[in-house]
DRENDO-1510 file (C-alpha; in Angstrom, 1 decimal, always signed):
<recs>
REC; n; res; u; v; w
REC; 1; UNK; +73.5; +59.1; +20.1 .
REC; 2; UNK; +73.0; +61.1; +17.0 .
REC; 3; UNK; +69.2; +61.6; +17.6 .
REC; 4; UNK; +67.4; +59.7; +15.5 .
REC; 5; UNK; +70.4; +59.1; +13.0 .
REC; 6; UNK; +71.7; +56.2; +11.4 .
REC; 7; UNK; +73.9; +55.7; +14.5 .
REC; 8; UNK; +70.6; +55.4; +16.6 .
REC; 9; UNK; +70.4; +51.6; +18.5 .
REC; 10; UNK; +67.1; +50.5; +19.2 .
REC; 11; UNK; +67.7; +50.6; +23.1 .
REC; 12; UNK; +68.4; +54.6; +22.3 .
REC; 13; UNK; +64.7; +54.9; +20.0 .
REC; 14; UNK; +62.7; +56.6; +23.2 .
REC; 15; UNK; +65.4; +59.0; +23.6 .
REC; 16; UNK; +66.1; +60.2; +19.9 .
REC; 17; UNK; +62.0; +60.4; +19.6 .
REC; 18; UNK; +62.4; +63.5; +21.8 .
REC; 19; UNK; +65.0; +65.3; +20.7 .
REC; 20; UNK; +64.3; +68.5; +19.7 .
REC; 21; UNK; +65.9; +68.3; +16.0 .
REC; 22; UNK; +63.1; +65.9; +15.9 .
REC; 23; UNK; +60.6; +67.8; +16.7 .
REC; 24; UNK; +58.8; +69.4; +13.7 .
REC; 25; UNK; +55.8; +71.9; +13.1 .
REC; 26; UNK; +52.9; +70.2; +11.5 .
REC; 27; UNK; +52.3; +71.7; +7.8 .
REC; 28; UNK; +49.1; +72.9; +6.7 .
REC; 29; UNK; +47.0; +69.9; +5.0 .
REC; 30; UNK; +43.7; +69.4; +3.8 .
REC; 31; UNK; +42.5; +66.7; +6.7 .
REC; 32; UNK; +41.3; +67.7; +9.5 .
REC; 33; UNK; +41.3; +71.3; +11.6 .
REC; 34; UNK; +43.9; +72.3; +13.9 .
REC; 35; UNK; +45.6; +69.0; +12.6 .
REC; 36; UNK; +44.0; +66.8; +15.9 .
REC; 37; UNK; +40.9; +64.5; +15.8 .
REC; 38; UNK; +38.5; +66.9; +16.6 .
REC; 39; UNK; +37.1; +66.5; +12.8 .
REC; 40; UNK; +36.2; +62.8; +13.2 .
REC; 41; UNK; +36.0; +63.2; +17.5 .
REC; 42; UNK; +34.0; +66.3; +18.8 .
REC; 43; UNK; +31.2; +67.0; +20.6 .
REC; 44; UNK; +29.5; +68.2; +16.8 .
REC; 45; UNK; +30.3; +64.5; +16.3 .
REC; 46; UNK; +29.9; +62.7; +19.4 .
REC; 47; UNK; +26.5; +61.0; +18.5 .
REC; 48; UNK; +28.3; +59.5; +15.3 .
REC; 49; UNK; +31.8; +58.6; +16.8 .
REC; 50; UNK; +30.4; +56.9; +19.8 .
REC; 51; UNK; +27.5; +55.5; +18.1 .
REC; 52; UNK; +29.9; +53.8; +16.3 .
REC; 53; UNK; +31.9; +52.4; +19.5 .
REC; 54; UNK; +28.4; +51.0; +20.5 .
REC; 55; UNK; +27.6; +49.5; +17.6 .
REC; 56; UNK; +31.3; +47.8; +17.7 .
REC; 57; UNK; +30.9; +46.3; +21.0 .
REC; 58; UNK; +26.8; +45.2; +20.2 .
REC; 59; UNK; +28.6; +43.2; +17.6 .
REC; 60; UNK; +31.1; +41.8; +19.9 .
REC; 61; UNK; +28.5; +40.6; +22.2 .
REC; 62; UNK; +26.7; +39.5; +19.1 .
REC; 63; UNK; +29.5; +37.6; +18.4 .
REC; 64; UNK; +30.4; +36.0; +22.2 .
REC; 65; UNK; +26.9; +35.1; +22.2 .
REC; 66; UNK; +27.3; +32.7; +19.7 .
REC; 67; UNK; +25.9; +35.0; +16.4 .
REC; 68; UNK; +28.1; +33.2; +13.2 .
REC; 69; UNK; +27.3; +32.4; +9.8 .
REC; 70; UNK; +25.8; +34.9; +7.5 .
REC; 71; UNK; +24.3; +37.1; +9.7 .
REC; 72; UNK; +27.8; +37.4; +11.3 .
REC; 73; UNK; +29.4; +38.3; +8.4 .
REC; 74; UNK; +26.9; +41.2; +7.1 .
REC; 75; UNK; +27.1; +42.5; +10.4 .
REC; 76; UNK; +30.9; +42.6; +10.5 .
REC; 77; UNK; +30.5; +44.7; +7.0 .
REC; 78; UNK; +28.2; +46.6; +8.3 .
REC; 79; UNK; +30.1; +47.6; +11.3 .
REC; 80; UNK; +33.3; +48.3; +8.6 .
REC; 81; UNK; +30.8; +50.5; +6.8 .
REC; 82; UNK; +30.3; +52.2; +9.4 .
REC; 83; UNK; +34.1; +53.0; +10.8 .
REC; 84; UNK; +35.6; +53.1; +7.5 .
REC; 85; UNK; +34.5; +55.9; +5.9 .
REC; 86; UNK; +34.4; +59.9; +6.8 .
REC; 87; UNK; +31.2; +60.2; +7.8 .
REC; 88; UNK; +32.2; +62.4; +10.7 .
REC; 89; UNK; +34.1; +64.3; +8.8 .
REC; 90; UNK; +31.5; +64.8; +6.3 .
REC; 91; UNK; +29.2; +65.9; +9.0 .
REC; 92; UNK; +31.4; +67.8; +10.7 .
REC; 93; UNK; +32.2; +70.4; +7.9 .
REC; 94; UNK; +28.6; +70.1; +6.7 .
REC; 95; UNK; +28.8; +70.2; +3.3 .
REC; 96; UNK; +27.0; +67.2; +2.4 .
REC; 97; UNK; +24.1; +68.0; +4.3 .
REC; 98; UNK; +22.1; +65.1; +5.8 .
REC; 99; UNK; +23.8; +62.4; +3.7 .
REC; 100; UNK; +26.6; +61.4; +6.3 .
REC; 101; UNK; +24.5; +61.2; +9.0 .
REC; 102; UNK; +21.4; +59.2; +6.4 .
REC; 103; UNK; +24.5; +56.4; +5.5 .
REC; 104; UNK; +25.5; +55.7; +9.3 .
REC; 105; UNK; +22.2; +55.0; +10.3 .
REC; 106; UNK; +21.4; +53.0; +7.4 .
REC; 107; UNK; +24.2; +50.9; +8.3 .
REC; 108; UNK; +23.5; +50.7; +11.4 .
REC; 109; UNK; +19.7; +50.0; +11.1 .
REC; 110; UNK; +21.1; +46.9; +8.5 .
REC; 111; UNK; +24.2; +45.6; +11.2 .
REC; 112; UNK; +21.6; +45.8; +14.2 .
REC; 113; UNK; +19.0; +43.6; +11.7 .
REC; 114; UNK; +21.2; +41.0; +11.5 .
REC; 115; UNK; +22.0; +41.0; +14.6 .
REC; 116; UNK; +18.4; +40.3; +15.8 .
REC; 117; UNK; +17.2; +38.5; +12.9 .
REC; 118; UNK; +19.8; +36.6; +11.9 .
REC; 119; UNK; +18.0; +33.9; +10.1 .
REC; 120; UNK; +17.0; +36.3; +7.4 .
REC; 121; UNK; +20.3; +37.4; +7.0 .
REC; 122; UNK; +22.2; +37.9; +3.9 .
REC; 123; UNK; +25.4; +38.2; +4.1 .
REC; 124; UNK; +26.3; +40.2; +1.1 .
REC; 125; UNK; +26.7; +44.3; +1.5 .
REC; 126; UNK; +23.2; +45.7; +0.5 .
REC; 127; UNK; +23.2; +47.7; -3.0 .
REC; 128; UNK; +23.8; +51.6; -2.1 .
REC; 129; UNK; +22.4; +52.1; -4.9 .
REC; 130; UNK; +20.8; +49.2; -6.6 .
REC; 131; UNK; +18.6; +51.5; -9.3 .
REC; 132; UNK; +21.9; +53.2; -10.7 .
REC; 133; UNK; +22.6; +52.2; -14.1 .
REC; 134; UNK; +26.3; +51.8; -15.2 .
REC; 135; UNK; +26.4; +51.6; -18.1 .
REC; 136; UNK; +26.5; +55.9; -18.9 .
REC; 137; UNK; +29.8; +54.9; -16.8 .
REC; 138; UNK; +30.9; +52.3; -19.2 .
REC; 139; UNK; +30.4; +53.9; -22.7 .
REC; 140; UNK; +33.4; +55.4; -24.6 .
</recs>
């Protein structure tokens, strides 16, 4: 076996995965301290990474209870709003201040409305803005 080589068979892939001349020291990078997950998943964290988890599975129930349509649908972006971004992060190095913490609840407070009042529902993403003017943005 050549360790990970070009002479590597699939059978052989566990193996050659822990061979030492595989085995690299992680490089300083920008993301992240101490290059783990405590960043996004820390007890500085904890309310917004396992808020998050709750608000997953309140939409799963949503969901196996029969919740569809529009209100379904801004929920489900909702929930992505919530998990896709850095918001930990942000938090965690606090250098945004209240902001990160301000936009998960938000989202949450707008996935958790549709889930309870799902005829009012729109299913659009709500405007994060909706007074900013783009056009400043849009002049040569």
């Amino acid at each position: 076996m050549d360790c990970g080589g070009m002479d590597t068979t699939p059978p052989e892939y566990p193996d050659a995965f822990t061979c030492s001349s595989m085995i690299r020291p992680l490089t300083a990078s920008s993301w992240g301290e101490e290059k783990d997950l405590r960043t996004w998943d820390s007890p500085p964290v904890a309310d917004l990474a396992w808020g998050a988890r709750r608000l997953e599975l309140r939409l799963l129930r949503a969901l196996a209870q029969g919740l569809r349509g529009p209100a379904a649908l801004r929920a489900a972006r909702e929930l992505l709003a919530v998990q896709a971004s850095d918001w930990a992060f942000l938090d965690k190095r606090g250098q945004a201040g209240d902001y990160p913490f301000r936009r998960v609840t938000d989202h949450a407070e707008a996935l958790l409305e549709a889930i309870d009042s799902p005829a009012s529902s729109d299913p659009r993403m709500r405007a994060l803005a909706p007074d900013l003017s783009l056009a400043p943005l849009l002049e040569p």
